[in-house]
C-alpha positions in Angstrom: 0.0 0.0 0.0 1.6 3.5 -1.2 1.8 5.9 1.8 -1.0 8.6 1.8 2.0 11.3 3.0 4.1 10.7 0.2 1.7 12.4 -2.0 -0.6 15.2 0.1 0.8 18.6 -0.5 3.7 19.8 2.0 2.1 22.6 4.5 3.9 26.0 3.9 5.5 27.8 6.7 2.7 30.7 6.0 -0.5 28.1 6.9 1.3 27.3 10.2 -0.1 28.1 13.0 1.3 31.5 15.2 4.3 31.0 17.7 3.4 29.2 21.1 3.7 31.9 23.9 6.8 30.7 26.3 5.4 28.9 29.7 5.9 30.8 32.4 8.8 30.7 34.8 8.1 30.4 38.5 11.6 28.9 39.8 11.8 27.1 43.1 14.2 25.5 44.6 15.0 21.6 45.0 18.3 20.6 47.5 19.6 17.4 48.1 22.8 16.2 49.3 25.0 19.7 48.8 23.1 19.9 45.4 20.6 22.8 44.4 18.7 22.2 41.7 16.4 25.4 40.5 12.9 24.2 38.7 10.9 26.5 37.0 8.3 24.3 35.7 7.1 22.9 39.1 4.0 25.2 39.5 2.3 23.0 36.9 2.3 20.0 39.4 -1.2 21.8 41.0 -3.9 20.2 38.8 -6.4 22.1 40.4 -5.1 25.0 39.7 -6.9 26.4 36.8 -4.1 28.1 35.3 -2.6 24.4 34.9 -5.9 23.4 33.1 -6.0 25.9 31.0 -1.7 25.7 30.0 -3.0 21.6 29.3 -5.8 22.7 27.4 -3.8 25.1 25.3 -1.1 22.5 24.4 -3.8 20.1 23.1 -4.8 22.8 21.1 -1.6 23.8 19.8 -0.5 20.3 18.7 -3.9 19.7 17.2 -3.3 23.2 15.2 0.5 21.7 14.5 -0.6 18.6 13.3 -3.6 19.8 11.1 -2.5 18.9 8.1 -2.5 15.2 9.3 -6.4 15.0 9.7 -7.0 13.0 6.3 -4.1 10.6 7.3 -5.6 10.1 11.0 -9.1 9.3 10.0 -7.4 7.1 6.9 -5.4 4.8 9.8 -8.8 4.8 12.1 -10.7 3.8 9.0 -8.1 0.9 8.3 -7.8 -0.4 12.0 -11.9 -0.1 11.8 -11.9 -2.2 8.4 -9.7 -4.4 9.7 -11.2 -5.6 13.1 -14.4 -8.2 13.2 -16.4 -5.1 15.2 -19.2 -7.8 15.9 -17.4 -10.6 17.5 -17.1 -13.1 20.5 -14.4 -14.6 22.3 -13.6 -18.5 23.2 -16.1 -19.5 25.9 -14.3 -20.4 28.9 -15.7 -23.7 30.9 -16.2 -23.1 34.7 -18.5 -25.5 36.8 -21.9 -25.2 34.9 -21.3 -22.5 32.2 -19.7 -21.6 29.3 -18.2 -17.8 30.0 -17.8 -15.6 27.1 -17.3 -12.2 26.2 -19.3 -10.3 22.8 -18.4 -7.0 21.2 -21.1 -5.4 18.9 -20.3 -2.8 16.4 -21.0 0.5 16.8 -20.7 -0.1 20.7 -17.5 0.2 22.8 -17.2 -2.0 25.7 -17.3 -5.9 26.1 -20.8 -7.6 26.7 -19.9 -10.0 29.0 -22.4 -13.5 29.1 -22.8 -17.2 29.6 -24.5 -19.7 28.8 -25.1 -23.5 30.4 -22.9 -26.6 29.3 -25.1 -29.2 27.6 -23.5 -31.9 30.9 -20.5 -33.0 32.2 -18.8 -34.3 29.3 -19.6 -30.7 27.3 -16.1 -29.8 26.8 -16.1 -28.4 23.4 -16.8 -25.1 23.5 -19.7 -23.6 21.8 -19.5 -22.1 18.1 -21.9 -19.1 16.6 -21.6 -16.8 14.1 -20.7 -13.3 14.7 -23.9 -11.4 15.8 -26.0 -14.2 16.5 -26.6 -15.0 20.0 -26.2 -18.6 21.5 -29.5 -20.7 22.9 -29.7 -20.0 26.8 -27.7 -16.7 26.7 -27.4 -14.8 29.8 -25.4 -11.3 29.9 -24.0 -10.6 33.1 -22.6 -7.1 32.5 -22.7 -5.0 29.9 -20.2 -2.7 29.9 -22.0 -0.1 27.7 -24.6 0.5 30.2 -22.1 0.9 33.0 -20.1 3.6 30.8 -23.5 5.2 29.9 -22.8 8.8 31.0 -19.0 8.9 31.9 -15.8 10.3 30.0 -14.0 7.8 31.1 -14.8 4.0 32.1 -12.1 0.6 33.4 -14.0 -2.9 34.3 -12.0 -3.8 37.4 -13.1 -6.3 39.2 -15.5 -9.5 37.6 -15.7 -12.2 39.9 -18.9 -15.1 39.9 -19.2 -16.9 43.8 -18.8 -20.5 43.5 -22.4 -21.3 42.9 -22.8 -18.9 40.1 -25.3 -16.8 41.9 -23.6 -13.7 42.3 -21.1 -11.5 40.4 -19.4 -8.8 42.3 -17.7 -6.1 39.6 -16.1 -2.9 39.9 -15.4 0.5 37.8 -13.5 3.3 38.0 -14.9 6.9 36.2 -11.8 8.7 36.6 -9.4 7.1 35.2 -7.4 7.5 38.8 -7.5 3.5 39.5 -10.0 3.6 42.5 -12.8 1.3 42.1 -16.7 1.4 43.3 -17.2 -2.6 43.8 -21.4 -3.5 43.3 -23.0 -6.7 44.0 -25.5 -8.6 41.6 -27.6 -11.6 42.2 -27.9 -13.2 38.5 -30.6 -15.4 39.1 -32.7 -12.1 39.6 -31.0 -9.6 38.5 -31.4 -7.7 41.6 -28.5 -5.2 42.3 -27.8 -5.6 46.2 -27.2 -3.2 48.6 -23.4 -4.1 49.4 -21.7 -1.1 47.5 -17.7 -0.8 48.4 -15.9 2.6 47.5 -12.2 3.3 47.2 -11.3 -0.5 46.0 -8.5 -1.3 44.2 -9.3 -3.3 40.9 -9.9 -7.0 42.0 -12.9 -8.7 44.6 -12.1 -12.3 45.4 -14.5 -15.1 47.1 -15.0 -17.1 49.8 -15.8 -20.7 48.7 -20.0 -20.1 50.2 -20.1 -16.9 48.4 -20.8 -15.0 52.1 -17.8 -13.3 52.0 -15.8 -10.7 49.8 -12.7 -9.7 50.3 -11.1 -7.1 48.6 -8.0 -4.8 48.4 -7.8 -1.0 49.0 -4.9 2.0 48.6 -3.0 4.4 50.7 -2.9 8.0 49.9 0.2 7.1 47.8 -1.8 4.8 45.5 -0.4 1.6 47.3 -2.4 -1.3 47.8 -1.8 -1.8 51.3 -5.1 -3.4 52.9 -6.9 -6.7 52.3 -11.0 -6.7 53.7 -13.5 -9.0 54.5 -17.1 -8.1 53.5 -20.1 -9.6 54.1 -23.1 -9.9 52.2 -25.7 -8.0 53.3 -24.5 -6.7 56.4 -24.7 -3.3 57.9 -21.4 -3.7 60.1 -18.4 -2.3 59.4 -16.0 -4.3 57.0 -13.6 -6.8 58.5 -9.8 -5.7 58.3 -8.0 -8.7 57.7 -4.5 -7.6 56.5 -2.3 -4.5 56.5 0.9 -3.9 55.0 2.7 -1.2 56.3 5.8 -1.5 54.9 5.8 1.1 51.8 7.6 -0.9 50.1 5.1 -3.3 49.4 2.5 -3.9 47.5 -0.5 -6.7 48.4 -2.6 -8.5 46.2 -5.3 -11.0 46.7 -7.2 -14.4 44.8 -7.5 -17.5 44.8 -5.2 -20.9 43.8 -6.1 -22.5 40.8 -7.6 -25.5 42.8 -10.0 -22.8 44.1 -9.0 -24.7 47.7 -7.5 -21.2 49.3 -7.9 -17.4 49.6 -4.3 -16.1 48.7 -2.7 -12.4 50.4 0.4 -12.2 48.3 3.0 -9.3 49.3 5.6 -8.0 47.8 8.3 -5.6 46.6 10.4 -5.6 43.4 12.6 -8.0 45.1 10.7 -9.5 48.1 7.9 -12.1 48.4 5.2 -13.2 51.1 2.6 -15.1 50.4 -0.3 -15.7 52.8 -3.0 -18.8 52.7 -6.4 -19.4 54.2 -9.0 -22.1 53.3 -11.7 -20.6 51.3 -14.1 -22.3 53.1 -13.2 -20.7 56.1 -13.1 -17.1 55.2 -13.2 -15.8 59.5 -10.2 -17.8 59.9 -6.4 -16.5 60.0 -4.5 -16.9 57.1 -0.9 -18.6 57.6 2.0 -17.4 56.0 3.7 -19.7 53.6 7.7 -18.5 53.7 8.3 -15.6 55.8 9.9 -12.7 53.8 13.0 -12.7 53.5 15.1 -9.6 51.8 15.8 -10.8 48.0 13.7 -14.0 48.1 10.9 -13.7 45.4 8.6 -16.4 45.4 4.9 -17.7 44.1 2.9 -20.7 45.7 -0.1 -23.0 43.6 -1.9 -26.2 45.2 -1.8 -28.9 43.9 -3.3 -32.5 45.0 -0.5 -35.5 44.3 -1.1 -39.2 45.6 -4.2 -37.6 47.9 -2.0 -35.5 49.8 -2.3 -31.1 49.8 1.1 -30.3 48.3 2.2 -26.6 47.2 4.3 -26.1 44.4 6.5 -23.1 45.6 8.6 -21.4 42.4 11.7 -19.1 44.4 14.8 -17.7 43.4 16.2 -18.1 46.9 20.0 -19.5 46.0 18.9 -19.8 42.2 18.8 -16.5 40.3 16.6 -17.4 37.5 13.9 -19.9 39.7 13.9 -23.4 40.7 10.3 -25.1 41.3 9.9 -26.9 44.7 7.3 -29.3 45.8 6.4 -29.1 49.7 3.7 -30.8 52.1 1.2 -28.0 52.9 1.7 -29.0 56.6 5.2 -28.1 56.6 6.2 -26.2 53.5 10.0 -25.4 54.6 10.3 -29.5 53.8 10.9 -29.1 49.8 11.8 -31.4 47.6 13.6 -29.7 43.9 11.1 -30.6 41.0 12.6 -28.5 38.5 16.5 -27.2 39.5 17.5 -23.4 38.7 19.4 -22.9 35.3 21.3 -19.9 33.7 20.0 -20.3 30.8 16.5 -21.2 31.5 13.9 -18.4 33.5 11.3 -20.1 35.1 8.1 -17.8 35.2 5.0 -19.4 36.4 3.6 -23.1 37.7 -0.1 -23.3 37.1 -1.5 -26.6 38.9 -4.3 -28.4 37.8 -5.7 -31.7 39.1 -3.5 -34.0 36.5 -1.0 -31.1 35.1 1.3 -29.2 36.0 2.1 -26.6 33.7 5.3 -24.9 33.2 5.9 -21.3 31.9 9.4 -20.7 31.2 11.7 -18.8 28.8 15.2 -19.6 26.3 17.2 -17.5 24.4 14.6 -14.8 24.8 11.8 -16.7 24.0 8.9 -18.2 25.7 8.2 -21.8 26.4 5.4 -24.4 28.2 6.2 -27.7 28.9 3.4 -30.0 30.8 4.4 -32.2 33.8 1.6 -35.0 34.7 0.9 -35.7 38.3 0.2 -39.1 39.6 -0.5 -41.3 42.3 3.1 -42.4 42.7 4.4 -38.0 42.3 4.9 -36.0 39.2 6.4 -37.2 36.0 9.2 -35.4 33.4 8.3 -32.1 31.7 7.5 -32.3 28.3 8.0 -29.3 26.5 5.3 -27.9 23.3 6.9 -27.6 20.3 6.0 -24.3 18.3 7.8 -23.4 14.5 8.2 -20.7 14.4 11.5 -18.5 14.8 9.7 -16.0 17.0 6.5 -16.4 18.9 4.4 -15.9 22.6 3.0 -18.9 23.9 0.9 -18.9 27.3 -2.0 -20.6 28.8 -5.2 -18.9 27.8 -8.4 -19.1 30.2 -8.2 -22.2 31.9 -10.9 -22.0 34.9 -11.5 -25.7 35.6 -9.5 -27.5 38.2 -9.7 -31.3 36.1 -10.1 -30.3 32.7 -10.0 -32.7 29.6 -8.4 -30.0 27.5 -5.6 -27.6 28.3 -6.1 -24.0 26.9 -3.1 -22.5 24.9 -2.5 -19.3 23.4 0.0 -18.7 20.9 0.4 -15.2 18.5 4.0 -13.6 16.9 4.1 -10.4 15.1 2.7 -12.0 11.8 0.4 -14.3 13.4 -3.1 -13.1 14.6 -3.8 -14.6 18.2 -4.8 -18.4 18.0 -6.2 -20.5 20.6 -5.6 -24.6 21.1 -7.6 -26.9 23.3 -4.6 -29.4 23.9 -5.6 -32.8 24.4 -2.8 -34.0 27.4 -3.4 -37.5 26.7 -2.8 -37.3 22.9 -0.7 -34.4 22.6 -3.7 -33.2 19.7 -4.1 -29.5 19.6 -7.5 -28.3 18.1 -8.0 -25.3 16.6 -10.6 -22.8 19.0 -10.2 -19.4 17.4 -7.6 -17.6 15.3 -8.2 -13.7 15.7 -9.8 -12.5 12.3 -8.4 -10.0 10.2 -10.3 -8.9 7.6 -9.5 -7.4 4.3 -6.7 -8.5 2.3 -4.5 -9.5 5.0 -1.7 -12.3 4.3 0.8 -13.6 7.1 2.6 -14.8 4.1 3.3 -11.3 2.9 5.3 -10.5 6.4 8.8 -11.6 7.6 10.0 -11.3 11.2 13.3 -11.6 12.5 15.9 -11.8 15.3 19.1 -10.5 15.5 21.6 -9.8 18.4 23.4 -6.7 18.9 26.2 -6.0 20.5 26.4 -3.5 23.4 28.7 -1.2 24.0 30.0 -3.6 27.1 29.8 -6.3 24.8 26.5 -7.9 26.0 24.4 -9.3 23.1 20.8 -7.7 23.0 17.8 -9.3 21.5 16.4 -6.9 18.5 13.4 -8.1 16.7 12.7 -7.0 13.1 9.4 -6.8 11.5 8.3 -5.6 8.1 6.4 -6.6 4.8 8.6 -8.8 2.5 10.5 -6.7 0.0 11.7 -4.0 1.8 14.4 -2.5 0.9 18.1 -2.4 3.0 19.4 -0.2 1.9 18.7 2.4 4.1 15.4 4.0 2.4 12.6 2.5 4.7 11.4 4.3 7.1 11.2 2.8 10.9 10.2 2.3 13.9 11.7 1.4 17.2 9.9 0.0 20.7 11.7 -0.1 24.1 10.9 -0.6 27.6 14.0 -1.8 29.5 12.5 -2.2 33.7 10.5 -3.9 36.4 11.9 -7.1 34.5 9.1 -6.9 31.9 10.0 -8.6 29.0 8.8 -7.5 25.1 7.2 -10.9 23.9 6.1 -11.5 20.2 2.8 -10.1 19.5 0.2 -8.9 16.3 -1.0 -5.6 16.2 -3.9 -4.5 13.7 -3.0 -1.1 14.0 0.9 -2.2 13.2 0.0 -3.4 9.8 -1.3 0.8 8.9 3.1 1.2 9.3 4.3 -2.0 7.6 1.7 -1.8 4.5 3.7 1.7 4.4 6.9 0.3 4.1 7.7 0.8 7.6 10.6 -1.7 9.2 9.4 -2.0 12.7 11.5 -3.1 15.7 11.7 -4.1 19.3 14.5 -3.3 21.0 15.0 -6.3 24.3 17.1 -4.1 26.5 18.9 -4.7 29.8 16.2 -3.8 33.0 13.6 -6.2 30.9 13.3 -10.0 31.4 13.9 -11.5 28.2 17.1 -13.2 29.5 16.9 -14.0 32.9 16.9 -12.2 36.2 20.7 -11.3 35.5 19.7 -9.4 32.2 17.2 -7.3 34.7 19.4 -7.0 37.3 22.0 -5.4 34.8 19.5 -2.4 34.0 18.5 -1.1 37.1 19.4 0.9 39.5 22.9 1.8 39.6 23.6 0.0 36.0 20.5 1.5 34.7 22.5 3.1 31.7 23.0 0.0 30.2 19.4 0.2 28.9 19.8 3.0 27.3 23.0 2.5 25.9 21.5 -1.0 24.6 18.6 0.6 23.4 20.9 3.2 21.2 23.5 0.7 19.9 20.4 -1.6 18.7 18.9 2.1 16.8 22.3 2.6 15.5 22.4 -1.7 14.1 18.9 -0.5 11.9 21.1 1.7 10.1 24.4 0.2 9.9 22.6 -2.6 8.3 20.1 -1.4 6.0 16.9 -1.4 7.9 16.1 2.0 7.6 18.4 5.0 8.4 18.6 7.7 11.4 16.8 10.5 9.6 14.0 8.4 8.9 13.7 6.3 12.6 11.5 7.1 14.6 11.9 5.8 18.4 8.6 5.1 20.8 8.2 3.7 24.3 5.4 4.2 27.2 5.8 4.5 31.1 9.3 3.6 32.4 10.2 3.1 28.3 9.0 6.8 28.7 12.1 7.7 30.9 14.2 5.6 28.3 12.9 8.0 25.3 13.9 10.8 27.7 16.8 9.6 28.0 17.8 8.7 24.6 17.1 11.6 23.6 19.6 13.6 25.3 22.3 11.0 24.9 21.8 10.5 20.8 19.3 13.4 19.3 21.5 12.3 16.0 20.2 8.6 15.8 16.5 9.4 15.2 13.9 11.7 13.2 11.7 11.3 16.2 10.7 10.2 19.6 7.3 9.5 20.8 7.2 9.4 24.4 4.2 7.9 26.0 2.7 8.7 30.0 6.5 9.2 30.0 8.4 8.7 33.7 10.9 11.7 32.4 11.0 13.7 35.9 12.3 10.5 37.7 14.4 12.3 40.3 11.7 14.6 41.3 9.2 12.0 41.7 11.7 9.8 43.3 12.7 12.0 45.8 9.3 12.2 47.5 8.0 9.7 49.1 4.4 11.5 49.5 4.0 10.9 45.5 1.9 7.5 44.7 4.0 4.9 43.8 7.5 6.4 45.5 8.6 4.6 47.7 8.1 0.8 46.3 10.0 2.3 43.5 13.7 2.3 45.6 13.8 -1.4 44.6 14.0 -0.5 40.5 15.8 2.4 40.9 17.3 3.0 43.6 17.1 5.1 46.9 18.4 9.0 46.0 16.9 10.9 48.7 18.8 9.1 51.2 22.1 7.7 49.1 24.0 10.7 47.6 26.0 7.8 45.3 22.1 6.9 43.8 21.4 10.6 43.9 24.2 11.6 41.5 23.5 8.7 39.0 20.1 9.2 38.6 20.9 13.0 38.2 23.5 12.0 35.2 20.2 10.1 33.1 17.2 11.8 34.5 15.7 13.3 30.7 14.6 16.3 32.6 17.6 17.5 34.7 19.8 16.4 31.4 18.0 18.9 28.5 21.0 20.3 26.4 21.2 22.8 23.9 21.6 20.4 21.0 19.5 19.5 17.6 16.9 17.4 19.5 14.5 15.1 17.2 10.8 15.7 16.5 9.6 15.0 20.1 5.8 13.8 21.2 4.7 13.3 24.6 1.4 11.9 25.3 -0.1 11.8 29.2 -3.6 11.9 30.9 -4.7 14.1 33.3 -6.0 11.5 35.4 -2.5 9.1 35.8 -1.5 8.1 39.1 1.3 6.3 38.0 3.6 8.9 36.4 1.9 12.1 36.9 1.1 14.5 33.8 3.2 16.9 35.5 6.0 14.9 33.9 6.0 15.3 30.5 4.4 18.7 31.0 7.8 19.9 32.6 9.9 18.3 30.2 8.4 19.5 27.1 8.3 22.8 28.7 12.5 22.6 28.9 12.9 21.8 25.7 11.3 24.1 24.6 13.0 26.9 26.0 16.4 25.7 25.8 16.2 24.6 22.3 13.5 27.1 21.2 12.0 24.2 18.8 8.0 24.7 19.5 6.7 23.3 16.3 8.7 19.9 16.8 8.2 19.3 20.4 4.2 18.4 21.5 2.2 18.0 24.3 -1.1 15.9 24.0 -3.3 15.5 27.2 -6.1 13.4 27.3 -8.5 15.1 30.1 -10.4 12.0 31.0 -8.2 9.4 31.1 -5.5 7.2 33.3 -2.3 5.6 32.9 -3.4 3.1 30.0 -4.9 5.8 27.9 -8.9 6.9 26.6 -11.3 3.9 27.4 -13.4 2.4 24.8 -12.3 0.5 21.5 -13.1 3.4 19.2 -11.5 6.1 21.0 -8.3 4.1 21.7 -8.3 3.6 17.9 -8.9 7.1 17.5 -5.9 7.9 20.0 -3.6 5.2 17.9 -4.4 6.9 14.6 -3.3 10.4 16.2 0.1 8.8 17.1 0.8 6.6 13.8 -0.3 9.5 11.2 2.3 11.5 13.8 5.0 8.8 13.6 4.9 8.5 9.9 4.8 12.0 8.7 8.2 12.5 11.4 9.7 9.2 9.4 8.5 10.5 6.4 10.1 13.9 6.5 13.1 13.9 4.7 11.7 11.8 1.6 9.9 15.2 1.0 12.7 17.7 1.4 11.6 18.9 5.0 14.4 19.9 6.9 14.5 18.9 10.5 12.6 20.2 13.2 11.0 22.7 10.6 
């Protein structure tokens, strides 16, 4: 497909829109360890302050003026992400107990219908098939997500949880966008809408085994889920405290094991574990503590029944950096026996149990892998690893809810491969084809090629880059391109497909992923190696992988265009000031670029748990100073910076849209460059964006016609940062 840009009339400098007026300097003062740092851009930290609102409101309206001339393009993408997606459509239906679970999306409507219908007996373990729009026999909708958003900006399902007997589903939403959740209580076999109404919830509601009880998790002024409560139904009393964390460097979550047998507290840090157990059928009892935390020991428990005795597998990294899986009497779990030993060159991930399986999530070279160990009467067997051909792909289970199942649910998708879904067969090893995602129009996997190559750092290390593009692209240097990075919290960038990615590579685009240091793609060591004080390293990885695009042909620096979101935020930032010359642009999404700042004070949501990624700088002068070397906004030079977009909501409570507020503010008043440095704020929205299908594809055709007219630039004689 020819690119739309290459042919629309350039803009003249005339039909631009008038200078932005400079933001306004109100200096204050920062100190820290002998160090005074003057910021003049603070005052915009006070969202209520209507002057804020109003400097917000004006950038929005001076990057949509900016960007003007990209309307056509923008409504083109939305209209080929539209065409594209099955609008009508229904997911897999998941088995649990008597039902079928399943999710529908109408078109024309934004939000997920979620239903169910009854399985035909016991042995119903083929999931039902319709057509898209028709309904199945029996259908029951349990929440539609269209009515709950009726009347709000913004809208975020949080919680969805049926009791045992599938009488009563307890959900939650959030209307802000600020991650605080209103949890309501629905009896299905009448519809009736209880009175139990929770406020001030984090996202999830879990349980007790008699559906009495529901126990939930709320936050701390600093955003921190720090309380676990017991609710229940129908009661005018006062709500049950059952757990509080007050260390701030911890985090508490709640559910259930797979078996469904216990209510699970787990706490934790970036680099500490505690997990907590109860019998679900006991919800007033005390929940007993599995391991004790100790400082570095990160583990995850799952019940599991072998030879008629409770057993918990228990997956740690105490003595084995990247995991080893234990098996342990639930009586006594300090008495372990090694299932699956710790490797260098194998990260173990996850153990899900189930009542004849248990299943293995692990990763190799950079890629992830299941393997399926059966449990008998006399223990449990070998693993036997799935075999997938494919050079890059994800694989994962995918909705398993039954404790004995006949089939195991798999998941498997690449970045040419639409998401597919497999019903294994464990005594056969048959895989049947559930669902491969549709994409309609002229779509071809055939007509994509994907690759892997490994670059060398500037230390020497090897980093994972993964190529993708449409088959005859040129090397030689003429494509234009795009590269992703992350780099923290040990997340790692796994193979996936992207309808909206195919509006770049039907372009020409060569898109990459860059797997730096502070992700998880190689182990716990490859984390550990880009964070805190080695956090450079993911930048520097990140740059020399930019720099291998256009050594070898992929595309070339004046046509590369560089993106990342969050923490891959600060790693834009950062780029940025350490290698304006390797890129045309940078898109820098909810971007963490005032880390110092933020860092520094621990009354900010999120702060303090964040000492474990990057370190502790308001009490450590060495953390302080090498923070202060990479932090984008402290680092702003007077140099030839790339086209620069930063995107944030009003509403985030996870890197605050003071942030990139700040940042673009700096730029632009060392470097003077207002037409090529952009704010966009989205006033009713959160961390992960606008809500609803259409508006996020609204939001993604905003950023791609964006992205392509920066990579686009100097194939029609526009000079930079014109």
């Amino acid at each position: 497909m020819g690119s739309p840009c290459r042919t629309r009339p350039v803009r003249s400098r005339n039909d631009r829109p008038a200078a932005r007026r400079p933001t306004p300097r109100r200096p204050s003062e920062r100190k820290h360890h002998d160090d005074t740092v003057v910021d003049a851009y603070e005052w915009l930290r006070d969202k209520d302050d209507p002057e804020t609102i109003a400097y917000l409101e004006a950038e929005n309206a001076w990057a949509e003026d900016t960007t003007a001339h990209l309307a056509e393009l923008r409504e083109q993408i939305f209209t080929e992400i539209k065409d594209r997606t099955l609008e009508t459509d229904m997911s897999v239906p998941v088995r649990h107990d008597r039902w079928w679970y399943y999710s529908r999306t109408v078109e024309g409507r934004q939000y997920a219908i979620r239903c169910r219908v009854p399985i035909a007996g016991p042995e119903d373990w083929d999931p039902p098939v319709v057509e898209p729009g028709a309904t199945l026999p029996g259908e029951e909708v349990l929440l539609d997500s269209n009515d709950e958003a009726e009347g709000h900006e913004f809208f975020s399902l949080g919680a969805f949880s049926v009791s045992d007997d599938g009488d009563l589903l307890a959900w939650s939403v959030d209307t802000q966008g600020d991650e605080r959740y209103a949890i309501r209580v629905r009896r299905l076999s009448t519809g009736e809408v209880l009175q139990d109404h929770i406020e001030g919830a984090a996202p999830g509601a879990t349980w007790s085994a008699d559906g009495r009880h529901l126990f939930y998790v709320t936050v701390d002024d600093a955003w921190r889920p720090h309380r676990v409560w017991r609710h229940e139904l129908g009661s005018t009393e006062d709500d049950v405290l059952v757990f509080e964390e007050p260390d701030e460097r911890y985090f508490v979550g709640l559910g259930r094991t797979s078996s469904e047998r216990f209510l699970v507290i787990a706490v934790g840090s970036k680099v500490t574990t505690e997990v907590r157990l109860l019998d679900a059928t006991d919800p007033t009892g005390e929940f007993d503590v599995v391991w004790p935390r100790r400082e570095g020991v990160d583990y995850s428990v799952e019940h599991l029944v072998v030879g008629g005795r409770d057993q918990l597998a228990i997956l740690h990294n105490d003595g084995a950096i990247n995991f080893e899986l234990v098996l342990a009497p639930l009586e006594d779990p300090t008495a372990t026996t090694v299932l699956v030993p710790g490797s260098d060159d194998v990260r173990l991930e996850a153990a899900d149990a189930f009542a004849r399986h248990l299943v293995l999530s692990y990763r190799r070279d950079a890629t992830t892998r299941l393997a399926l160990m059966p449990i008998g009467d006399d223990g449990i067997g070998e693993a036997q690893e799935l075999d997938f051909e494919a050079e890059l792909f994800t694989c994962g289970l995918a909705g398993n809810a039954e404790w004995d199942p006949r089939y195991l649910r798999i998941g498997y998708t690449s970045y040419v491969e639409p998401a597919t879904i497999w019903d294994l067969d464990p005594a056969t090893g048959e895989r049947i084809l559930r669902r491969r995602a549709p994409v309609l129009g002229d779509f071809d996997p055939q007509d994509y090629e994907q690759h892997r190559a490994w670059v060398r750092a500037d230390d020497g290390a090897l980093v994972p880059l993964s190529i993708v593009c449409r088959k005859g692209t040129p090397r030689d240097g003429s494509a234009p391109g795009v590269i992703y990075g992350y780099g923290s919290y040990e997340i790692s960038l796994d193979p996936d497909f992207s309808i909206s990615r195919l509006s770049l590579l039907d372009r020409g685009f060569v898109y990459a992923v860059a797997h730096v240091r502070g992700g998880g793609e190689l182990g716990r060591a490859w984390y550990d190696q880009g964070k805190q004080l080695a956090k450079m390293n993911t930048f520097t990885d990140f740059i020399a992988c930019a720099r291998h695009l256009a050594d070898e042909g992929w595309t070339s620096a004046d046509r590369l265009v560089a993106e990342g979101g969050s923490a891959g935020g600060l790693l834009m930032g950062a780029v940025a000031n350490l290698a304006p010359d390797a890129f045309a642009g940078i898109f820098a999404d909810v971007p963490f670029v005032d880390p110092l700042t933020t860092i520094l004070d621990p009354s900010l949501p999120l702060t303090v748990i964040e000492w474990d990624e990057w370190g502790d700088p308001l009490h450590d002068p060495e953390v302080y100073a090498y923070m202060k070397r990479y932090a984008p906004y402290e680092n702003v030079a007077d140099v030839a910076y790339p086209s620069i977009l930063a995107g944030t909501s009003l509403n985030d409570t996870r890197v605050l849209y003071v942030e990139p507020a700040k940042w673009v503010a700096r730029l632009r008043e060392v470097t003077g460059a207002e037409r090529s440095v952009l704010l966009r704020t989205e006033m009713a929205a959160g961390h992960g964006g606008v809500s609803g299908r259409y508006a996020a594809w609204r939001q993604r055709a905003w950023e791609l016609a964006w992205i392509i007219d920066t990579a686009t630039q100097v194939t029609r004689g526009i000079p930079r940062n014109s």
